[in-house]
C-alpha positions as CSV (number, residue, x, y, z in Angstrom):
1,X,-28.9,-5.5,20.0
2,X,-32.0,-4.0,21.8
3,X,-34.3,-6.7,21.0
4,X,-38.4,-6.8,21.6
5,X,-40.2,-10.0,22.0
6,X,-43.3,-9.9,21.5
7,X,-46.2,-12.3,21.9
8,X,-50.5,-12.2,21.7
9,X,-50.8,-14.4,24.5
10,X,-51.4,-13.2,28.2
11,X,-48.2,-13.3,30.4
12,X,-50.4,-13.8,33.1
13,X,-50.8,-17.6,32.0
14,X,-48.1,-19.8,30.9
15,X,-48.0,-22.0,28.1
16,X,-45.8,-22.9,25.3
17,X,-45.2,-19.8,23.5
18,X,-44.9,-17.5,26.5
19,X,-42.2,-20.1,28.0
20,X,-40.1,-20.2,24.6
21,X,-40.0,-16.5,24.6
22,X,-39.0,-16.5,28.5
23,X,-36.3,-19.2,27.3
24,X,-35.1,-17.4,24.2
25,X,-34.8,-13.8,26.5
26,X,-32.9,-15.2,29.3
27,X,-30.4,-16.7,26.8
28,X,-30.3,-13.5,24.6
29,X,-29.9,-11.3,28.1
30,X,-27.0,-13.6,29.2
31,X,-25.0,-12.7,25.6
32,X,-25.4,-9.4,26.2
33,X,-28.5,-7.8,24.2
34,X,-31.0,-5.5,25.9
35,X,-34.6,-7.4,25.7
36,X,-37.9,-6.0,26.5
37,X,-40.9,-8.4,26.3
38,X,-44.2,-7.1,25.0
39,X,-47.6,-9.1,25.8
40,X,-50.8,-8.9,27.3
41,X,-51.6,-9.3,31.0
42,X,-49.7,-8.9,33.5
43,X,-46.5,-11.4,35.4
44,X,-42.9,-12.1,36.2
45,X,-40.0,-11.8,33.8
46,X,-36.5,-13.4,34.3
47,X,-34.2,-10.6,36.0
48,X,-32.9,-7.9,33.9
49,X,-35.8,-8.3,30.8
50,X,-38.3,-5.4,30.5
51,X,-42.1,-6.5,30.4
52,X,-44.8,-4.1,29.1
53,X,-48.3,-5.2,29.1
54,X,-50.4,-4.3,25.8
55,X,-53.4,-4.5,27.2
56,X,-56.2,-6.7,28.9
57,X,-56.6,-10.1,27.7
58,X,-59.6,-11.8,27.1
59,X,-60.4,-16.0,25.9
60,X,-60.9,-17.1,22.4
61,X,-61.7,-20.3,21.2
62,X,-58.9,-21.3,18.9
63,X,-57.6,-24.1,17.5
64,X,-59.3,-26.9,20.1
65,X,-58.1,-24.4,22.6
66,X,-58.5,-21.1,24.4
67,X,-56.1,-18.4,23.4
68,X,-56.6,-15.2,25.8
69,X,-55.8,-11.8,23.6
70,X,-56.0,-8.4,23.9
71,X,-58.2,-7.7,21.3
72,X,-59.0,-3.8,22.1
73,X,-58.7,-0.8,19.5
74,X,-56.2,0.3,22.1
75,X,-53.8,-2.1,20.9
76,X,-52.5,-0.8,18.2
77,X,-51.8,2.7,20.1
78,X,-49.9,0.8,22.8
79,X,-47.9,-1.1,20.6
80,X,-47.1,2.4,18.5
81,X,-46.2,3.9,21.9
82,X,-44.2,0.4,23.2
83,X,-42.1,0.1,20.0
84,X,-40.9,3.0,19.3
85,X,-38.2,3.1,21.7
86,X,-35.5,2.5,19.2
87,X,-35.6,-1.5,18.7
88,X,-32.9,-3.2,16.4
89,X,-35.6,-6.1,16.0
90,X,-38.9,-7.0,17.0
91,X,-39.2,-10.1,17.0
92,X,-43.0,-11.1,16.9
93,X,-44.3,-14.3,17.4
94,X,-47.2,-15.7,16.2
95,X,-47.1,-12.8,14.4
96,X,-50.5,-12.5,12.3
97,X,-52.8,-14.1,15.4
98,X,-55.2,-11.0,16.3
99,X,-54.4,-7.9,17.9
100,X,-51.0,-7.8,19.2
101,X,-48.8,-9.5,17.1
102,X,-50.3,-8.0,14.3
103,X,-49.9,-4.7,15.5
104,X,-46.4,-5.3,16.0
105,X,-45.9,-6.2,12.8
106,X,-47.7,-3.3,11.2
107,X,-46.1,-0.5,13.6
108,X,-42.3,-1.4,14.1
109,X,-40.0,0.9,12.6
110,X,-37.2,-1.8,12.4
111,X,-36.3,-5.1,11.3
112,X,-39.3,-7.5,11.9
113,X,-38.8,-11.4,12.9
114,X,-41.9,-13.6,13.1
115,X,-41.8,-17.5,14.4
116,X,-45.0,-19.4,13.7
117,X,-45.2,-21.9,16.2
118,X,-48.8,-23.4,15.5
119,X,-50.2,-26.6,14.0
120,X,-53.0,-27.9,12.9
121,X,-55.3,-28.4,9.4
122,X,-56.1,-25.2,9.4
123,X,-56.2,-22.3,11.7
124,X,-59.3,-19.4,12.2
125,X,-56.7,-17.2,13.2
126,X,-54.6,-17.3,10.2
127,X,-57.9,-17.2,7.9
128,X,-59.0,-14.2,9.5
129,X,-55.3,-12.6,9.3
130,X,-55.3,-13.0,5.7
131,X,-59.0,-11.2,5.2
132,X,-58.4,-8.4,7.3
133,X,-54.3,-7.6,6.3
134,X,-53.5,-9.4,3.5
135,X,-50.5,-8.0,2.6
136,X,-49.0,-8.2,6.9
137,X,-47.1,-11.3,6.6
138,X,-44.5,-9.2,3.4
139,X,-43.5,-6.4,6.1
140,X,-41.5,-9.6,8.1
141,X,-38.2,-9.8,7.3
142,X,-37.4,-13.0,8.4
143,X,-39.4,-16.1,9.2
144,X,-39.2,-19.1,11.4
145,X,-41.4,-21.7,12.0
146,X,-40.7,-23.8,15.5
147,X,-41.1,-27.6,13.5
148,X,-41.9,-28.5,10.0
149,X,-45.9,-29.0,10.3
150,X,-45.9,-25.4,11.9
151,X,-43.7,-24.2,8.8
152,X,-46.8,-26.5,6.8
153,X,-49.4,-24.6,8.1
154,X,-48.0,-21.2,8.0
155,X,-46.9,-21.5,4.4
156,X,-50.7,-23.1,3.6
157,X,-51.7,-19.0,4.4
158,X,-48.7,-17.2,3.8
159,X,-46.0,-18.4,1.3
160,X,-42.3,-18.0,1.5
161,X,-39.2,-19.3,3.0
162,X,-39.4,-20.2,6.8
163,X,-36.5,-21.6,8.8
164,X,-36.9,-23.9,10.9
165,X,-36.1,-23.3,14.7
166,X,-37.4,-25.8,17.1
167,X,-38.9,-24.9,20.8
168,X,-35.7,-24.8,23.1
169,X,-35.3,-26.1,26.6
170,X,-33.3,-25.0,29.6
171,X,-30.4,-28.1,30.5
172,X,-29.5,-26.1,33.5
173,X,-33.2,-26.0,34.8
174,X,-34.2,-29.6,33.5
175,X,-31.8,-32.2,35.2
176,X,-32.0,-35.7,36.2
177,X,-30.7,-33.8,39.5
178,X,-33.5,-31.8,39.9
179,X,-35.3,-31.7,43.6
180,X,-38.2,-33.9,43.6
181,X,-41.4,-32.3,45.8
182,X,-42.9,-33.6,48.7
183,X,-46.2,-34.6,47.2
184,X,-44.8,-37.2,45.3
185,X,-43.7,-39.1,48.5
186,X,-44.4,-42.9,48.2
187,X,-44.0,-46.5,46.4
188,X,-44.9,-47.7,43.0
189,X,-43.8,-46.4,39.6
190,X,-44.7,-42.9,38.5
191,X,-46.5,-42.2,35.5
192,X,-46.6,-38.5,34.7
193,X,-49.2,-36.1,32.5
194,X,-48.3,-32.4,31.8
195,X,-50.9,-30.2,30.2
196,X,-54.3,-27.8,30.1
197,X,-57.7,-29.4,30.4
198,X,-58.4,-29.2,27.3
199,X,-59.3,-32.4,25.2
200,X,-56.9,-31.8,22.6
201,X,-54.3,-33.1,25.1
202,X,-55.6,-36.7,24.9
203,X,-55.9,-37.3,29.4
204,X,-59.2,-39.1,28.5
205,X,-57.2,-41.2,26.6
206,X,-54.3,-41.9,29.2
207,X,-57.0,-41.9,31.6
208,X,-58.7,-45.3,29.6
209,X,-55.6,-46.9,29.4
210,X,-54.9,-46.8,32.9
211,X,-57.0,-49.1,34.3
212,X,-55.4,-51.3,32.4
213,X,-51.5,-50.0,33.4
214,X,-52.5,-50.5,36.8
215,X,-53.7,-54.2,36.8
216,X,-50.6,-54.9,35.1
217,X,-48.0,-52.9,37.1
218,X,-48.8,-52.6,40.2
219,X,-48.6,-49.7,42.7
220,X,-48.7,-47.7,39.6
221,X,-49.9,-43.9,40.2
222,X,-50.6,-41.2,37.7
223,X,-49.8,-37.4,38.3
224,X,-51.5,-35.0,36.6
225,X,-50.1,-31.2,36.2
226,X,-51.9,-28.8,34.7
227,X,-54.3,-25.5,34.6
228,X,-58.0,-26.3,34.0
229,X,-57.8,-30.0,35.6
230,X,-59.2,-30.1,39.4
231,X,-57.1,-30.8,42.0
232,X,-57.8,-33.8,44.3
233,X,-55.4,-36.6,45.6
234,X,-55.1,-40.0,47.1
235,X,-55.4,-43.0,45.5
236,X,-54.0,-44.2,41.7
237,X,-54.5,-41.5,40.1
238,X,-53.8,-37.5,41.7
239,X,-54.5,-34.2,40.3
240,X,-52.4,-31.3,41.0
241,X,-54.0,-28.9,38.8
242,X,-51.4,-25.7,38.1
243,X,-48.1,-26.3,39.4
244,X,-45.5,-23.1,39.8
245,X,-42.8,-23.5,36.7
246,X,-40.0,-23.4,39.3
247,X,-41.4,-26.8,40.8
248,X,-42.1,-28.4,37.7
249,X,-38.7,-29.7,36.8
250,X,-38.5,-31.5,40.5
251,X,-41.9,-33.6,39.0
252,X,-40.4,-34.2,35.6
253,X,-37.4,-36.1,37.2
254,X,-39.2,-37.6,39.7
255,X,-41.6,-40.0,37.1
256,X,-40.7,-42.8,36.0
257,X,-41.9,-42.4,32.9
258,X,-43.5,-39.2,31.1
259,X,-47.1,-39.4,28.6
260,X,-48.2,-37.3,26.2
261,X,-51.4,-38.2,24.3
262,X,-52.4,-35.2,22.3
263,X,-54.5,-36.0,19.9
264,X,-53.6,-33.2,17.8
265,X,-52.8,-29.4,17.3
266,X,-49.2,-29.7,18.7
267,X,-46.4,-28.5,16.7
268,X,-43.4,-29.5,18.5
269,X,-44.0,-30.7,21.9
270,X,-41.5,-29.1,24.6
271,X,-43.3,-31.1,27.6
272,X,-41.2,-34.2,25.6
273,X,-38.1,-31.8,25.3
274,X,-38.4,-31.1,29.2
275,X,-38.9,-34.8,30.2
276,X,-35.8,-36.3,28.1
277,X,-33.9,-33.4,29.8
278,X,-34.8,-34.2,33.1
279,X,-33.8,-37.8,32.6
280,X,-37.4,-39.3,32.1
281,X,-38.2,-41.6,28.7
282,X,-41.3,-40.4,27.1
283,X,-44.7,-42.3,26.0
284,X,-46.0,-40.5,23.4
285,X,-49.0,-39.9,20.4
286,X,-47.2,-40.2,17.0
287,X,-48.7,-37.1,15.7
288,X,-46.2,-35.2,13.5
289,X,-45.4,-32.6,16.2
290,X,-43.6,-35.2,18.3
291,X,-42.9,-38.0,16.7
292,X,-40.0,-35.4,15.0
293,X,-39.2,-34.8,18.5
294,X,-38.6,-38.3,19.2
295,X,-37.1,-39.3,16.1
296,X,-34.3,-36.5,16.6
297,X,-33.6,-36.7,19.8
298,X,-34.3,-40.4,20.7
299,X,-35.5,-41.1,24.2
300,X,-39.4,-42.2,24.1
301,X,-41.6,-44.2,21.9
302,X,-44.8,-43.8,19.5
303,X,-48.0,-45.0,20.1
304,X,-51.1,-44.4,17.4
305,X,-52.8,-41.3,18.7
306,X,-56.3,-42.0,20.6
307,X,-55.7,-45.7,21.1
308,X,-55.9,-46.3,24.5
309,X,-55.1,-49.9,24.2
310,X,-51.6,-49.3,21.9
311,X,-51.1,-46.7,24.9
312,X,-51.7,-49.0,27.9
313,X,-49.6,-51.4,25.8
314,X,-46.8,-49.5,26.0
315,X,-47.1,-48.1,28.7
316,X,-47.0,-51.6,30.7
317,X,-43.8,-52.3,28.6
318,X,-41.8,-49.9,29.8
319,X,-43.0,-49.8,33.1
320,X,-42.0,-53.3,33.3
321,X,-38.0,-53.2,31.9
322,X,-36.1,-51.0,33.5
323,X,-33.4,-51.9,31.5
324,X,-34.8,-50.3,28.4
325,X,-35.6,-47.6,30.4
326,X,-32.5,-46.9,31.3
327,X,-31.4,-47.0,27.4
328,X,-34.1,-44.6,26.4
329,X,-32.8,-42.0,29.1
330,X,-29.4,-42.3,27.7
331,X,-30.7,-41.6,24.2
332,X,-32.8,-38.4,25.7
333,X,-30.2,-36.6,27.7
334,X,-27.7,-36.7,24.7
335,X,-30.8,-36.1,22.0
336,X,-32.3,-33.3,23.9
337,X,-28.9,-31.3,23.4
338,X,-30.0,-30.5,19.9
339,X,-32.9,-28.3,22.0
340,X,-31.0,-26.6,23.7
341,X,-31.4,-22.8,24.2
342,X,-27.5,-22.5,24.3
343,X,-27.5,-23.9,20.5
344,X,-30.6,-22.5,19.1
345,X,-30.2,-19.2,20.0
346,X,-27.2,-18.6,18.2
347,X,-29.5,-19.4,15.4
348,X,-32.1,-16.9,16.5
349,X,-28.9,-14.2,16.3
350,X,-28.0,-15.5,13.1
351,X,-31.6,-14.7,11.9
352,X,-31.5,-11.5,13.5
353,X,-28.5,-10.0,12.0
354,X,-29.9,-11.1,8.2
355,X,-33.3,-9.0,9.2
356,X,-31.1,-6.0,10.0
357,X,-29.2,-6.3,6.8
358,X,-32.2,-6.5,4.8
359,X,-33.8,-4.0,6.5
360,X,-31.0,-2.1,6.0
361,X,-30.8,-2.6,2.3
């Protein structure tokens, strides 16, 4: 199949959706179908896929954090002009969020998949979707949603059937034999933080508990990856700020254990995905998005989002018996299977061909 992906994010700065669509394209490349991906910005695309930028991108304040979208009149003549190159699917995701997406949607010529991968209450996006092209969300011929409180919110807008299609990860990049980097040379036990600066990721929190961590473990450092935070080292806690995703698997293997502390607004959680891969129990909020992660796939535990006492709490636990460590990595490197790209894309086909017969019919 000749196969667009298309998403209203900038390619010029990753994040979750970008990296499932890089994920899903290599995988569909390496079976054989002809992919082009579609977005705005500029960047890199695995060998052998197609990029074509729909225009400039620009921030928007969305859903406690910054989406950066082209949002020009333009759009919706470069999408014309990008799809109609004889597509057996376009396969949109986010596929009402403002201008992009929704283009897609409204000028393909073929079959039409969207995957919803947001979560939250409610979403400004989606409400302003609905005024503006009410009747966008009937032209897809298929819907997924990425885990069941983004199939929750979607449906809150837009009703119908969704499957669900979790976030996939890539077992051959995230290993337990991955190449740790140099700037993680030293003693004491690693705890490690992946995201933006943005306070819907919960640092402040991990940052609180902390003080605590380190009384009771110690030589304990913190690493913190991520665009937004500032970079400075030395001492208990370092900041790394963006880190190139072809270094990032060497950090994930290289913790000893991994935290995530969102407070909210995450619908699956892939950084928990990547750290079981990579042979690294997790810490984690319970918030819906991952506590299905972690009740599938095993390898981490819960704590009660933005309680930095229940986090330093279990942080401290683990830190201190290696032996359960060593069960929860077990549990998360045969979990983490059920995420991976090899298995969920032949979903993602299966999906596909239904879309073409439907269209067709």
């Amino acid at each position: 199949m000749r196969v667009a992906l298309v998403s209203p994010y900038s390619w010029s700065h990753p994040g979750g959706v970008n990296n499932h669509i890089g994920g899903l394209g290599s995988e569909l490349l390496g079976r054989g179908h002809e992919i082009t991906i579609i977005a705005p910005g500029t960047g890199s695309t695995p060998e052998g896929i197609a990029f074509v930028s729909a225009g400039r991108p620009v921030p928007v304040p969305a859903n406690g954090s910054v989406a950066r979208l082209a949002l020009s009149p333009a759009v919706y003549r470069r999408m014309r002009r990008a799809l109609a190159g004889g597509f057996d699917v376009v396969h949109v995701h986010e596929p009402l969020v403002p201008m992009v997406s929704l283009c897609a949607v409204a000028t393909a010529t073929c079959a039409v998949v969207g995957t919803f991968h947001a979560a939250a209450e409610s979403s400004a996006l989606y409400s302003l979707a609905k005024v503006a092209l009410p009747r966008a969300h009937s032209r897809l011929d298929a819907r997924i949603a990425v885990s069941e409180p983004a199939r929750e919110l979607a449906s809150k807008y837009f009703p119908g059937e969704y499957e669900i299609i979790p976030n996939g990860v890539d077992l051959s990049r995230f290993s337990p034999a991955a190449e740790p980097p140099e700037r993680l040379e030293g003693e004491g036990p690693i705890v490690l933080f992946v995201g933006r600066g943005e306070r819907r990721k919960g640092l402040d929190v991990l940052l609180r508990a902390f003080g605590e961590v380190r009384a009771k473990v110690p030589g304990c450092r913190l690493v913190v990856i991520g665009e937004g935070h500032e970079r400075r080292g030395g001492g208990a806690v370092s900041c790394l700020g963006y880190v190139k995703n072809e270094e990032l698997p060497g950090y994930y293997a290289s913790a000893d254990v991994f935290c995530a502390p969102a407070l909210g607004g995450e619908s699956f959680g892939i950084v928990l995905a990547e750290s079981m891969a990579s042979g690294t129990p997790v810490v984690a909020s319970g918030i819906p998005g991952y506590s299905a992660v972690i009740g599938q796939a095993g390898g981490g535990v819960l704590f009660e989002a933005g309680d930095s006492e229940a986090l330093a709490g279990a942080l401290v636990e683990l830190l201190n018996d290696p032996v359960r460590r060593e069960e929860l990595t077990r549990l998360g490197l045969e979990g983490v299977k059920a995420f991976s790209w090899e298995s969920l894309t032949t979903r993602v086909e299966e999906v596909y061909e239904r879309a073409v017969r439907a269209q067709e019919s």
